[in-house]
N, C-alpha and C positions, 0 to 999 in steps of 0.2 A: 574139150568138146562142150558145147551147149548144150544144157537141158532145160526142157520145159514141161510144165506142168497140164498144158494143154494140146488139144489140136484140134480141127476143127474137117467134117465129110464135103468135100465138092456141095454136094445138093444144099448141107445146111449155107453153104457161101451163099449156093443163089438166092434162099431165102433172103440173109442177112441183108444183101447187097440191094433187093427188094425192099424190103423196112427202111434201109437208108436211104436210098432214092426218094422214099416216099415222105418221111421222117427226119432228116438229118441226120444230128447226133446222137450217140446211142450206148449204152450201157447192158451188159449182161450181169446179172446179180441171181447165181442159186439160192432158190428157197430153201429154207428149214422149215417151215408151215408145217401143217397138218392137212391143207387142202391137196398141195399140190408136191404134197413130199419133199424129194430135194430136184426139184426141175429147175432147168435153167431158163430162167426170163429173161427176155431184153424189154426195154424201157426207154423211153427219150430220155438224154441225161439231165435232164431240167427235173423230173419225173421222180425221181428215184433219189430219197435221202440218204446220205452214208454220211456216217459215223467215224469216230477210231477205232470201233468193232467190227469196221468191215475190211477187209483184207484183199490187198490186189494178187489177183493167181496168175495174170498175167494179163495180154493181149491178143483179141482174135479178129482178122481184118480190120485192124484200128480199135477195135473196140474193146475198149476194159472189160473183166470179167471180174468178179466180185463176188465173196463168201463172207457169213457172217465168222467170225470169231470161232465160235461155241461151232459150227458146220463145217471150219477149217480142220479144227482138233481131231474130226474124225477122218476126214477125207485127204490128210496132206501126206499119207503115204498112195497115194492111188495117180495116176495117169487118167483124166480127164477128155473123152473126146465126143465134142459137142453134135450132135445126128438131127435128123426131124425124121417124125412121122407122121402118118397120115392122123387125123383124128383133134380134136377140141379139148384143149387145156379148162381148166377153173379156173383160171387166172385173169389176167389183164396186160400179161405177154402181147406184144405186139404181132406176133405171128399167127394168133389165133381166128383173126378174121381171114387169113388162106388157106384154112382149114388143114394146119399142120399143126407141130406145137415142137418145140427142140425139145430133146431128150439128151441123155447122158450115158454112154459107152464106158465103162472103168475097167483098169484094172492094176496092179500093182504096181509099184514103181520096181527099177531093174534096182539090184543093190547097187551099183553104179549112179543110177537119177537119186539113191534116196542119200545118197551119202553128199553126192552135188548140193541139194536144193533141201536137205535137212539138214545140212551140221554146219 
Protein backbone atom coordinates (compact mmCIF):
# COMPACT_ATOMS: atom_id res chain seq x y z
CA UNK A 1 0.00 0.00 0.00
CA UNK A 2 0.99 3.74 -0.58
CA UNK A 3 1.33 6.24 1.89
CA UNK A 4 1.44 9.77 1.92
CA UNK A 5 2.20 12.40 3.85
CA UNK A 6 -0.38 14.66 2.54
CA UNK A 7 -3.75 15.44 1.20
CA UNK A 8 -5.34 17.97 0.14
CA UNK A 9 -9.88 19.42 0.94
CA UNK A 10 -11.93 19.86 -2.37
CA UNK A 11 -12.32 23.68 -1.59
CA UNK A 12 -8.56 24.17 -1.06
CA UNK A 13 -8.10 22.47 -4.97
CA UNK A 14 -10.41 25.23 -6.01
CA UNK A 15 -8.44 27.77 -4.55
CA UNK A 16 -5.07 26.22 -5.82
CA UNK A 17 -6.39 25.58 -9.35
CA UNK A 18 -7.38 29.49 -9.14
CA UNK A 19 -3.61 30.67 -8.26
CA UNK A 20 -2.61 28.37 -11.12
CA UNK A 21 -4.79 29.69 -13.65
CA UNK A 22 -3.77 32.90 -12.77
CA UNK A 23 -0.06 32.31 -11.97
CA UNK A 24 1.41 29.15 -13.56
CA UNK A 25 3.75 27.34 -11.59
CA UNK A 26 3.62 26.94 -8.11
CA UNK A 27 5.25 25.80 -4.96
CA UNK A 28 3.77 25.26 -1.37
CA UNK A 29 6.56 25.81 1.31
CA UNK A 30 5.31 25.61 5.27
CA UNK A 31 6.51 28.44 7.24
CA UNK A 32 8.53 28.10 10.48
CA UNK A 33 8.38 31.98 10.89
CA UNK A 34 6.99 33.69 13.85
CA UNK A 35 4.67 35.61 11.77
CA UNK A 36 2.76 33.31 10.34
CA UNK A 37 3.56 30.17 12.49
CA UNK A 38 3.65 26.92 10.45
CA UNK A 39 0.97 27.90 7.59
CA UNK A 40 1.36 26.77 4.46
CA UNK A 41 2.22 29.15 1.51
CA UNK A 42 2.20 28.84 -2.03
CA UNK A 43 4.46 30.87 -4.24
CA UNK A 44 5.33 31.14 -7.84
CA UNK A 45 8.18 28.59 -8.31
CA UNK A 46 10.52 31.26 -9.67
CA UNK A 47 9.58 32.93 -6.09
CA UNK A 48 10.64 30.83 -3.64
CA UNK A 49 14.48 29.90 -2.83
CA UNK A 50 15.10 26.26 -1.66
CA UNK A 51 18.04 25.03 -0.32
CA UNK A 52 19.29 21.24 0.72
CA UNK A 53 17.30 22.20 3.90
CA UNK A 54 14.40 22.13 2.37
CA UNK A 55 12.50 18.81 2.15
CA UNK A 56 10.08 17.52 -0.38
CA UNK A 57 6.80 16.04 1.59
CA UNK A 58 5.39 15.41 -1.31
CA UNK A 59 2.86 16.45 -4.16
CA UNK A 60 -0.59 18.33 -4.14
CA UNK A 61 -2.28 18.81 -7.67
CA UNK A 62 1.13 19.03 -9.24
CA UNK A 63 2.44 21.01 -6.84
CA UNK A 64 5.48 20.43 -4.59
CA UNK A 65 5.04 20.90 -1.04
CA UNK A 66 7.98 21.93 0.91
CA UNK A 67 9.32 22.09 4.82
CA UNK A 68 12.20 23.41 6.06
CA UNK A 69 14.56 20.82 7.68
CA UNK A 70 14.44 22.05 11.39
CA UNK A 71 10.11 22.08 10.67
CA UNK A 72 10.45 18.50 9.15
CA UNK A 73 12.07 17.11 12.57
CA UNK A 74 8.90 18.12 14.23
CA UNK A 75 6.07 17.44 11.93
CA UNK A 76 7.23 14.07 9.93
CA UNK A 77 5.39 11.80 12.36
CA UNK A 78 1.90 13.73 11.49
CA UNK A 79 -0.50 13.36 8.41
CA UNK A 80 -0.75 16.81 6.78
CA UNK A 81 -4.09 17.86 5.22
CA UNK A 82 -3.88 21.17 3.34
CA UNK A 83 -7.84 23.38 4.17
CA UNK A 84 -8.51 27.18 3.59
CA UNK A 85 -10.38 29.44 5.44
CA UNK A 86 -11.85 32.45 5.35
CA UNK A 87 -9.78 35.44 6.59
CA UNK A 88 -5.98 37.24 5.61
CA UNK A 89 -2.79 35.64 6.23
CA UNK A 90 0.73 37.99 7.14
CA UNK A 91 2.24 36.58 4.49
CA UNK A 92 2.72 36.94 0.86
CA UNK A 93 0.97 33.56 0.09
CA UNK A 94 -0.71 33.92 -3.10
CA UNK A 95 -4.13 33.17 -1.83
CA UNK A 96 -4.40 36.03 0.35
CA UNK A 97 -5.78 38.43 -2.18
CA UNK A 98 -9.21 36.00 -2.16
CA UNK A 99 -9.56 36.66 1.02
CA UNK A 100 -8.77 32.91 2.16
CA UNK A 101 -5.39 31.73 3.46
CA UNK A 102 -4.66 27.70 3.50
CA UNK A 103 -4.30 26.31 6.76
CA UNK A 104 -3.12 22.86 8.07
CA UNK A 105 -5.42 19.96 9.51
CA UNK A 106 -2.91 17.13 11.44
CA UNK A 107 -2.82 14.57 12.90
CA UNK A 108 -0.79 11.37 13.62
CA UNK A 109 0.50 9.12 11.36
CA UNK A 110 -1.31 5.23 11.66
CA UNK A 111 1.77 2.96 13.01
CA UNK A 112 1.47 1.60 9.62
CA UNK A 113 2.19 5.27 7.59
CA UNK A 114 4.89 5.78 10.22
CA UNK A 115 6.67 2.71 9.84
CA UNK A 116 6.16 3.15 5.66
CA UNK A 117 7.44 6.61 5.23
CA UNK A 118 9.90 6.69 8.61
CA UNK A 119 12.17 3.68 8.54
Amino acid sequence: MKYSRLAITEKAIEILNQIKAKNGELIFHQSGGCCDGTAPMVFEKEDMYLDDSDILMGQLEGVNYYMSEDQYQYWKYTHLTIDVTPGRGSSFSLEIPLGVRFIIHSRLLSKEEDKALNE
